[in-house]
C-alpha positions in Angstrom: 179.8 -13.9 -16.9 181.4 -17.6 -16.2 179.8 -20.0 -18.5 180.1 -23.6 -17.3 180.9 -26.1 -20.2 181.5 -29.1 -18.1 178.1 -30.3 -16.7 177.7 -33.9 -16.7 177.0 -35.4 -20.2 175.0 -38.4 -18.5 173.2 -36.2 -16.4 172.5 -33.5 -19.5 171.1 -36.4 -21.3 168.3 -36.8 -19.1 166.9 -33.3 -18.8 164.8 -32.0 -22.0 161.9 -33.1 -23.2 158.6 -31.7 -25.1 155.2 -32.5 -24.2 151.6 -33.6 -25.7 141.7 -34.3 -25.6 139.3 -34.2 -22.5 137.3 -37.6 -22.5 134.0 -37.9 -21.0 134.2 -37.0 -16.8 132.4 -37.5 -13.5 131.3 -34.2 -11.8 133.9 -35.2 -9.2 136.6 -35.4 -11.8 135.8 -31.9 -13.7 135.6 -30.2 -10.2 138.9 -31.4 -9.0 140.2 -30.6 -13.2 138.6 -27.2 -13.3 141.4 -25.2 -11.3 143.8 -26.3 -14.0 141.8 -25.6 -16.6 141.1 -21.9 -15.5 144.3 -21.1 -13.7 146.7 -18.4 -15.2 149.8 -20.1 -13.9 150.8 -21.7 -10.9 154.2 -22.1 -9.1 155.7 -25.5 -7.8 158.3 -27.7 -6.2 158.8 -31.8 -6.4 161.7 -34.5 -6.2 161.3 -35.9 -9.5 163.1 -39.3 -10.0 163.4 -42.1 -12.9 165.1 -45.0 -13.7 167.3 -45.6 -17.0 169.9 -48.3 -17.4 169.5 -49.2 -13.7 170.3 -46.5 -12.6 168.1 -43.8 -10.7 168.2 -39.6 -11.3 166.5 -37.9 -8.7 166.5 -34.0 -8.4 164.5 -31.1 -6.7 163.1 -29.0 -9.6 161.2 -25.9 -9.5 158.6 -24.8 -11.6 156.5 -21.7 -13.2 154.2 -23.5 -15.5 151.8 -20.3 -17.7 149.6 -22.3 -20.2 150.3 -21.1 -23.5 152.7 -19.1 -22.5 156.6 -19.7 -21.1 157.0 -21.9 -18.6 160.4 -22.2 -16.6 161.9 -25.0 -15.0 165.0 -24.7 -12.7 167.0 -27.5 -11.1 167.1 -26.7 -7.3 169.5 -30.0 -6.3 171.8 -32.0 -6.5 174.1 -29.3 -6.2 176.5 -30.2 -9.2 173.5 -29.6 -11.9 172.2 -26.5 -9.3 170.6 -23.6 -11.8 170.0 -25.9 -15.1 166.9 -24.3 -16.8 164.7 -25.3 -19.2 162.5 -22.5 -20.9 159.3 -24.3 -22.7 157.4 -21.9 -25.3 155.5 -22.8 -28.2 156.5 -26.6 -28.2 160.2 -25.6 -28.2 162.7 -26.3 -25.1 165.7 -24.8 -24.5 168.0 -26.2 -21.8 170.3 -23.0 -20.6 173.0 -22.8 -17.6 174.9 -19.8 -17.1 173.3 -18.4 -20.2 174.5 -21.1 -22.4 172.2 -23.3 -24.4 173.1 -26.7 -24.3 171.7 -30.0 -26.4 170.2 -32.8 -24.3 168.5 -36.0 -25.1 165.4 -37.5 -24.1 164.1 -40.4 -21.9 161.8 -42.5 -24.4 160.6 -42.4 -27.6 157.8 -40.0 -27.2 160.8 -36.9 -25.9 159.6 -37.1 -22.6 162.0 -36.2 -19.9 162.7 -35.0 -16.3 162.6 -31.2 -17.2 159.1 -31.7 -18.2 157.4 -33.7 -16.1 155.7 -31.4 -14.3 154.9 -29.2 -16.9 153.3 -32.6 -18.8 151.5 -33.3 -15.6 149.6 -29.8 -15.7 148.8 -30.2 -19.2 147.7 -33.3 -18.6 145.0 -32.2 -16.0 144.2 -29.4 -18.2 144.3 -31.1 -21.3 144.1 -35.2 -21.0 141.4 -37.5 -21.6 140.3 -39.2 -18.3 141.0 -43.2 -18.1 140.3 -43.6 -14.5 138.9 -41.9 -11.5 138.7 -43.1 -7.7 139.3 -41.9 -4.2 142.7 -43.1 -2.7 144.5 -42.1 0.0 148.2 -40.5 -1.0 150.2 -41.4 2.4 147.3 -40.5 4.9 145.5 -37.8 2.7 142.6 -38.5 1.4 143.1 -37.8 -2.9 141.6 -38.2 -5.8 143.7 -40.5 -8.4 142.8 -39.7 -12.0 144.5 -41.3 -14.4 144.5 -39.2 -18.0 145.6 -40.0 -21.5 147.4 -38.2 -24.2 149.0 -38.3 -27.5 152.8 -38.0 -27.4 155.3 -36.4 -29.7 155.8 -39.4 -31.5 151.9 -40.4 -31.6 152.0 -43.0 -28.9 150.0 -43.1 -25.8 151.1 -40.5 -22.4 149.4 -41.8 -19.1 149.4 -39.6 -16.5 148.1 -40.4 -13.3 147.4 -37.7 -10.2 146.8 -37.5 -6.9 145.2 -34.7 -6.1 143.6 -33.8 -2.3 140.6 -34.0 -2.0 140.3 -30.5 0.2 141.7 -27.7 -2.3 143.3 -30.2 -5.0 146.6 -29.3 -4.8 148.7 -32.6 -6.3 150.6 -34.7 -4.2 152.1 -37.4 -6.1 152.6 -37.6 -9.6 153.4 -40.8 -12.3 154.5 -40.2 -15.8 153.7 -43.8 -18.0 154.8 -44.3 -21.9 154.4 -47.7 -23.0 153.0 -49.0 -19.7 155.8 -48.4 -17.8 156.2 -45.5 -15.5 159.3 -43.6 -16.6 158.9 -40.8 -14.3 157.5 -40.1 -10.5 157.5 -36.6 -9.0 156.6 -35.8 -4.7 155.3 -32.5 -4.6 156.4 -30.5 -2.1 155.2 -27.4 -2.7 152.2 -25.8 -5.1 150.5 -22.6 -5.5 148.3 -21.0 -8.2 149.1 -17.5 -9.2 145.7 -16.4 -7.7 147.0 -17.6 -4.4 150.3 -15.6 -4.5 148.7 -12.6 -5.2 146.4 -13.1 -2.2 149.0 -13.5 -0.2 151.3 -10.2 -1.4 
């Protein structure tokens, strides 16, 4: 099989990343929380962006997050970086194109990157301790914004803040924070939990 060596360092560099207690919740919060927590998997889409140096990565990425198990996440666009993977299992990462495994940095100090924020997000749901909880609208949708707290890699502070509608709560919108400054944003543009898929075969 052709193995590509030659994917952009700079790009590679932002890609991996490894991720990291439930405080006291409203009813509201633990309703809109309690698909997360009890879900078996779920599969989703998202343009996930950031900004380093000045300069802003976005890319469509693909996920199929299993708590405790493997989760997979595949780079759908831009087309130069197309069919990067990142296997996450047991706290490890592996970033693999073509069947190669290849080395990659991180974005901050507490190894969070692109090719995890969406897997951080669903921990965090499942996982965080709440911070904040209100009704806001994402675009015209009426959501719920929680805002949930965890201990990173490198024991500093993960904030993770959801908007989630308020129908089914399927995420919208999603903001990674380390240090108070949002490193990473993801636009949902597609979710499903596994119990859906199966309905629908």
């Amino acid at each position: 099989m052709r193995r590509w060596a030659c994917v952009p360092m700079m790009t590679l560099c932002l890609l991996l990343a490894a991720c990291g207690g439930t405080g006291g919740e409203t009813e509201g919060a633990a309703e809109a929380r309690m698909p997360y927590r009890n879900m078996a998997g779920c599969v989703m889409e998202a343009e996930v962006s950031c900004t380093q140096d000045g300069a802003v990565w976005e890319a469509t990425l693909r996920c199929d997050y299993v708590p405790e198990g493997e989760t997979t996440v595949e780079v759908l666009s831009p087309e130069t970086i197309a069919g990067v993977k990142a296997v996450l299992s047991d706290g490890e990462v592996e970033l693999v194109y073509e069947d190669q495994c290849l080395n990659a940095g991180t974005l901050s100090s507490q190894d969070i990157s692109p090719m995890a924020c969406l897997p951080q997000l669903m921990s965090a749901l499942r996982d965080g301790w709440l911070l904040e909880e209100n009704q806001e609208d994402w675009g015209e949708t009426p959501c719920v914004r929680l805002t949930v707290d965890q201990t990173g890699a490198q024991d500093g502070k993960i904030l993770s803040t959801l908007w989630l509608r308020q129908e089914d709560s399927v995420p919208l919108r999603g903001e990674i924070a380390v240090d108070g400054e949002i490193i990473l944003t993801a636009d949902f543009t597609s979710f499903s939990f596994y119990d859906t898929i199966d309905n629908q075969e």
